[in-house]
C-alpha positions as CSV (number, residue, x, y, z in Angstrom):
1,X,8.9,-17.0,-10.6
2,X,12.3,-17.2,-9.4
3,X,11.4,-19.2,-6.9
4,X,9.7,-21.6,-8.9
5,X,6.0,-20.2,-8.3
6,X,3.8,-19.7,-11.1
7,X,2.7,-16.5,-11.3
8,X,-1.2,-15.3,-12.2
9,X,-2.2,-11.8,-11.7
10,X,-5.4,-10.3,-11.5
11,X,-5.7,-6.8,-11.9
12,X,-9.0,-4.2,-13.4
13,X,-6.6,-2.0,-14.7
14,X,-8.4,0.9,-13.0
15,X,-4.9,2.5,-12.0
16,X,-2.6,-0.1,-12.5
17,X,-1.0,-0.7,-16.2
18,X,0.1,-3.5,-18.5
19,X,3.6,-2.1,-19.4
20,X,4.4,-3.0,-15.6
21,X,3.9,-6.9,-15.8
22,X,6.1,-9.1,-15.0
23,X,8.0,-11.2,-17.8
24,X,6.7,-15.1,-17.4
25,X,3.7,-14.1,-15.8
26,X,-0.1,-14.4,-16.9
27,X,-2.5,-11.5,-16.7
28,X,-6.3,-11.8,-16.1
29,X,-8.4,-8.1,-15.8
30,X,-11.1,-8.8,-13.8
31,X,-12.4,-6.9,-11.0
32,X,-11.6,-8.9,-7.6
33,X,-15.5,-8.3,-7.0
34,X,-16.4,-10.6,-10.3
35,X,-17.7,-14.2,-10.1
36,X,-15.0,-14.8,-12.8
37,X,-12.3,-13.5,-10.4
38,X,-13.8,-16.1,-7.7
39,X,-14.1,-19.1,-10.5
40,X,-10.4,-18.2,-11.8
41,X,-9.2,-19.0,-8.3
42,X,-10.8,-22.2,-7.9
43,X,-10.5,-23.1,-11.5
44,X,-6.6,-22.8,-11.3
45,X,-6.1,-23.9,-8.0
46,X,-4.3,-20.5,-6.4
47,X,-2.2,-21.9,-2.6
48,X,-0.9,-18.5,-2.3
49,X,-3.2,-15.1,-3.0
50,X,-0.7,-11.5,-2.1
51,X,-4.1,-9.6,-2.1
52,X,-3.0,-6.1,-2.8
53,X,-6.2,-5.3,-4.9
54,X,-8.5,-2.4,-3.5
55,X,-9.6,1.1,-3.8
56,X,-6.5,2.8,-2.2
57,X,-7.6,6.8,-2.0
58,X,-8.2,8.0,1.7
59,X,-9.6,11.1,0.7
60,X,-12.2,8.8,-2.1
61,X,-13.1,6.4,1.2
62,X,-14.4,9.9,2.4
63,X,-16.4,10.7,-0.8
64,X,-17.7,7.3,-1.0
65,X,-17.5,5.1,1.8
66,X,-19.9,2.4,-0.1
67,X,-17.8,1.8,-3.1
68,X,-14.7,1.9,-0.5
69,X,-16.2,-1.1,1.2
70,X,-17.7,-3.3,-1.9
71,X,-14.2,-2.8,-3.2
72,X,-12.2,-3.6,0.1
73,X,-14.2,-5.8,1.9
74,X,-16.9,-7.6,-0.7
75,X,-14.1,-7.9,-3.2
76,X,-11.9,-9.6,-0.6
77,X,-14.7,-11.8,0.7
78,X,-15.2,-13.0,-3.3
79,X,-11.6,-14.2,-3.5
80,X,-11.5,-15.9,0.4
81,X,-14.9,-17.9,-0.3
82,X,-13.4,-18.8,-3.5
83,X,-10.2,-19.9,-2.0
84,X,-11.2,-21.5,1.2
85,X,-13.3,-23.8,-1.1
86,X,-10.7,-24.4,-3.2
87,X,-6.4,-24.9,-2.5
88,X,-5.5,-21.8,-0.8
89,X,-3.6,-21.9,1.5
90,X,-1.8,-18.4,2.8
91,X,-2.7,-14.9,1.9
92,X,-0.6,-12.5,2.6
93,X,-2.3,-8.7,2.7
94,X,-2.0,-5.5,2.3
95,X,-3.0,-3.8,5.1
96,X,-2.2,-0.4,6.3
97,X,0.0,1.0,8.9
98,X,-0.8,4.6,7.6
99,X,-4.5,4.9,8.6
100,X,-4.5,1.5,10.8
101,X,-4.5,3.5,14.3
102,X,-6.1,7.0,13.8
103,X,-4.4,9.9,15.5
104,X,-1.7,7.8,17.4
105,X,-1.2,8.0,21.2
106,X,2.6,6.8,20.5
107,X,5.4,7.3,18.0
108,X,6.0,5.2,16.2
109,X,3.2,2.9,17.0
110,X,3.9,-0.6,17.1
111,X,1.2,-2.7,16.2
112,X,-0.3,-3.1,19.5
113,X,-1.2,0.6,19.4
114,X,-5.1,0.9,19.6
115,X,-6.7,0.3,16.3
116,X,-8.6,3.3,15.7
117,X,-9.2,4.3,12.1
118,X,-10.7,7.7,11.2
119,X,-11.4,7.5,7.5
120,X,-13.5,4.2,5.9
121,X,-10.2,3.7,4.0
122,X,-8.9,2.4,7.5
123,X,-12.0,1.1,9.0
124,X,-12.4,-1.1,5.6
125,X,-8.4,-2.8,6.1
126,X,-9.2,-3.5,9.6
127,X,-12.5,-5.6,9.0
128,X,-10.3,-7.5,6.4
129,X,-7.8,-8.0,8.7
130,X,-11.1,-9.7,10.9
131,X,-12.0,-11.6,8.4
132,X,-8.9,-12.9,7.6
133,X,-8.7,-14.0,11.2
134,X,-11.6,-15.6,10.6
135,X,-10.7,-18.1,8.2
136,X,-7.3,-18.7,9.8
137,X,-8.9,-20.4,12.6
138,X,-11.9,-21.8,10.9
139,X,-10.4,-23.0,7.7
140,X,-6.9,-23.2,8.5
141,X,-5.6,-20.3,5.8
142,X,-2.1,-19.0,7.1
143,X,-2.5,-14.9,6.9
144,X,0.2,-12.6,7.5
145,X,-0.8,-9.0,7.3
146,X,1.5,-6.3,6.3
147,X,1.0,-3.0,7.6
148,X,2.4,-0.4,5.5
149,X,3.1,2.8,6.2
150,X,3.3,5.3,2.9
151,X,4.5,3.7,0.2
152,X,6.1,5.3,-2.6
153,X,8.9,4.5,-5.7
154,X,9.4,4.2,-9.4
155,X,6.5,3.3,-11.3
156,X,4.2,5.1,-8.8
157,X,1.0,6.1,-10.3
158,X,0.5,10.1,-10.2
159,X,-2.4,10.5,-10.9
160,X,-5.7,11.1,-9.0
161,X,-4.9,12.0,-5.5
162,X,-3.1,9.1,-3.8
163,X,1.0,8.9,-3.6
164,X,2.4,12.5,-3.0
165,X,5.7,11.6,-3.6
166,X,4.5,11.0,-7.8
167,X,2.0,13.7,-7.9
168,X,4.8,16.1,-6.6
169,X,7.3,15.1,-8.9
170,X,5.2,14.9,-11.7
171,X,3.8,18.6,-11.3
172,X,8.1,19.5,-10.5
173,X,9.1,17.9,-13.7
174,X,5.9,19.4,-15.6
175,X,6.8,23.0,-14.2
176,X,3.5,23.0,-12.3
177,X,3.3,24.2,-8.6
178,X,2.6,21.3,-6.1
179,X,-0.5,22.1,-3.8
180,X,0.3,21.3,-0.4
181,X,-3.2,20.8,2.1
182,X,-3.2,22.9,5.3
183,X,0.2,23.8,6.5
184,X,2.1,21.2,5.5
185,X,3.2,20.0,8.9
186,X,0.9,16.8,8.8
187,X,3.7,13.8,8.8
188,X,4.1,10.4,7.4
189,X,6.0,7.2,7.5
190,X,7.5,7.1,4.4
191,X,8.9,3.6,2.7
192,X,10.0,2.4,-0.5
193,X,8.9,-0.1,-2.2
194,X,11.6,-2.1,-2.5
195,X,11.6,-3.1,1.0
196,X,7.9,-3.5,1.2
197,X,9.2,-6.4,-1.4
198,X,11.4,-7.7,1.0
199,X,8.6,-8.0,3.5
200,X,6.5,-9.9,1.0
201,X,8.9,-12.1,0.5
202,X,9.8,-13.0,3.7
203,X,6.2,-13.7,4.8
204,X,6.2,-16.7,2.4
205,X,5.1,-19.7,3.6
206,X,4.9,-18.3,7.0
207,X,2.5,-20.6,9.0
208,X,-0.6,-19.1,11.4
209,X,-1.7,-15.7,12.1
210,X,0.1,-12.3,12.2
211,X,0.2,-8.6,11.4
212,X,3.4,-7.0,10.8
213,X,4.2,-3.3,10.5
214,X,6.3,-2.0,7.6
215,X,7.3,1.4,7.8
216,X,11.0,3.2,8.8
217,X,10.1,4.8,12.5
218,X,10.8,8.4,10.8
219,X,8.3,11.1,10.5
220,X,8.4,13.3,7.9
221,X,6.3,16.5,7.5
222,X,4.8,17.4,4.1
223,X,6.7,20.6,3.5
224,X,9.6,18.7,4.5
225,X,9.1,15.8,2.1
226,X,8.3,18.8,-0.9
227,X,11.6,20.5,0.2
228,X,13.6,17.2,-0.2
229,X,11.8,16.3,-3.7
230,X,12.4,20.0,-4.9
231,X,15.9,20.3,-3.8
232,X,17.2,16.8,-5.8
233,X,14.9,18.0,-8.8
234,X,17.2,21.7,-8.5
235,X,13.7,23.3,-8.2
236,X,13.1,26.9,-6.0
237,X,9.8,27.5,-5.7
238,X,7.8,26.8,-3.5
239,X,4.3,24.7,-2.8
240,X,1.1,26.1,-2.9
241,X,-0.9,26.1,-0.2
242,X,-4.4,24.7,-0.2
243,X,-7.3,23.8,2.1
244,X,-7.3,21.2,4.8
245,X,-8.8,18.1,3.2
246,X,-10.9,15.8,5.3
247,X,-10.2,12.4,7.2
248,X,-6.6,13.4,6.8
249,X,-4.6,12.3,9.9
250,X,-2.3,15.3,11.3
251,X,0.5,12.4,12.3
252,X,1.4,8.9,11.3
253,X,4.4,6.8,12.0
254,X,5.0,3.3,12.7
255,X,7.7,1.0,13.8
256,X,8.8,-2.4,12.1
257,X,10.6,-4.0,15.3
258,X,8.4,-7.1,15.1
259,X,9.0,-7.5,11.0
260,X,12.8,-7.8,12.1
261,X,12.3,-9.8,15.1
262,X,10.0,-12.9,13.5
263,X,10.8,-12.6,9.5
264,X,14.1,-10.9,9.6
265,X,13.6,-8.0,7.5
266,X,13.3,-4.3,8.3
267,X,13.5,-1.2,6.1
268,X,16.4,-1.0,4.7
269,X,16.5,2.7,2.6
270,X,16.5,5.8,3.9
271,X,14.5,8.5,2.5
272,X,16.9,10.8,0.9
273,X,17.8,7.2,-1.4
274,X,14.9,6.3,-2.0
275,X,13.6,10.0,-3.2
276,X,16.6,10.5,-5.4
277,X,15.5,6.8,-6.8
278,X,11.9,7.7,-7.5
279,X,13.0,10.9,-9.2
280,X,15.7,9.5,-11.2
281,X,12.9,7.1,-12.7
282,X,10.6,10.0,-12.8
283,X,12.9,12.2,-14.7
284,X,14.0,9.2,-17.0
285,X,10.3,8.8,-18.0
286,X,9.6,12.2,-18.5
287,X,12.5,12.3,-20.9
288,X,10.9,9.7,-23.4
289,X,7.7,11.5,-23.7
């Protein structure tokens, strides 16, 4: 909007929520997977779809890797069919870093590491990210891809089982112990979601094809992450160990040399910031219930 753009979002409201709008910009709820998701695109002539619509639980891909795909890949398809017929012209996606390349041969991986998912989750970004080459070179839609690592910030949703950083500081604040899976010595590329932003909107009106990594090079263990939540929320005690939950990757961590290289941008916050960030908005929120 400051840009000039008008703004439409599309959303189901399955986990996302009104109160976090945008001021200025219009609001449809509609599943992607809809016919009226697909006529709303060609009806108001969308150039520019940031597709970050899908079913996001690893763990749920695992339970159901059906839904996983209608969701990820159907849902997508629905929008790009609409699109290519009508005035789009760029997507930019939301792929992932985080389950893009399985259990990595390198650290971090760049993204010519091997793509090698092992959860549907993964396996239903990367045919997106096939089909989005797709209609790059048969329809001429620019497509950058964003590979993120693991997102987290204010705002974060904690519920259901996606975003430890939220459920953690939720179950802190609420006095509840924070179940850790397995040892706690799996590891993640954590980023805030501020400079995901950034790499949004850099890719804007970037012509052609390509994927970009967006993630901070750091691994961080699970224990370590819960030790670093606990110690800015003054808590002591510690996790509670659980079991080992399946298609979870024991390592992850990517590197964003080619983000800074072509669009200029590279994480920017480190994760003791952003943490103290996320909790500071946690705590506020808490506050006014």
């Amino acid at each position: 909007m400051q840009r000039g753009l008008e703004v439409l979002i599309v959303d189901d409201l399955s986990t996302g929520r009104k109160e976090n709008l945008p001021p200025g910009a219009r609001f449809f709820q509609l599943d992607i997977r809809s016919p009226e998701a697909a006529e709303l695109l060609l009806a108001e002539g969308v150039e520019l779809l940031v597709h970050h619509a899908a079913q996001m639980d690893v763990r749920a891909s695992v339970r159901d890797p059906l839904f996983d795909a209608q969701v990820n890949i159907l849902g997508t398809l629905n929008l790009l069919e609409a699109g290519r017929k009508g005035r789009l012209r760029q997507v930019i996606f939301a792929s992932t870093g985080g389950a893009m390349y399985g259990e990595q041969e390198s650290f971090p991986a760049t993204e010519d590491h091997p793509a090698r998912p092992v959860s549907p989750y993964g396996v239903s970004k990367l045919s997106v990210e096939r089909y989005l080459y797709y209609y790059f070179r048969e329809y001429g839609i620019a497509v950058t891809c964003l590979r993120y690592a693991n997102v987290y910030g204010p705002r974060q949703n904690p519920h259901g089982e996606a975003g430890v950083v939220a459920i953690f500081l939720q179950r802190l604040l609420q006095g509840k112990p924070c179940i850790v899976n397995g040892d706690g010595l799996q590891t993640r590329d954590y980023v805030y979601v501020g400079d995901v932003v950034a790499a949004n909107l850099a890719a804007l009106g970037r012509e052609g094809f390509a994927i970009y990594n967006v993630g901070t090079g750091r691994e961080t263990s699970v224990l370590e992450l819960y030790g670093l939540l606990a110690k800015t929320l003054g808590v002591t005690a510690p996790p509670v160990h659980g079991p080992e939950k399946p298609g979870e990757q024991r390592r992850s961590c990517i590197a964003s040399t080619r983000l800074q290289a072509e669009l200029g941008v590279s994480p920017k916050v480190a994760l003791e910031e952003g943490l103290q960030l996320t909790a500071q908005w946690f705590l506020a929120a808490h506050q006014r219930r």
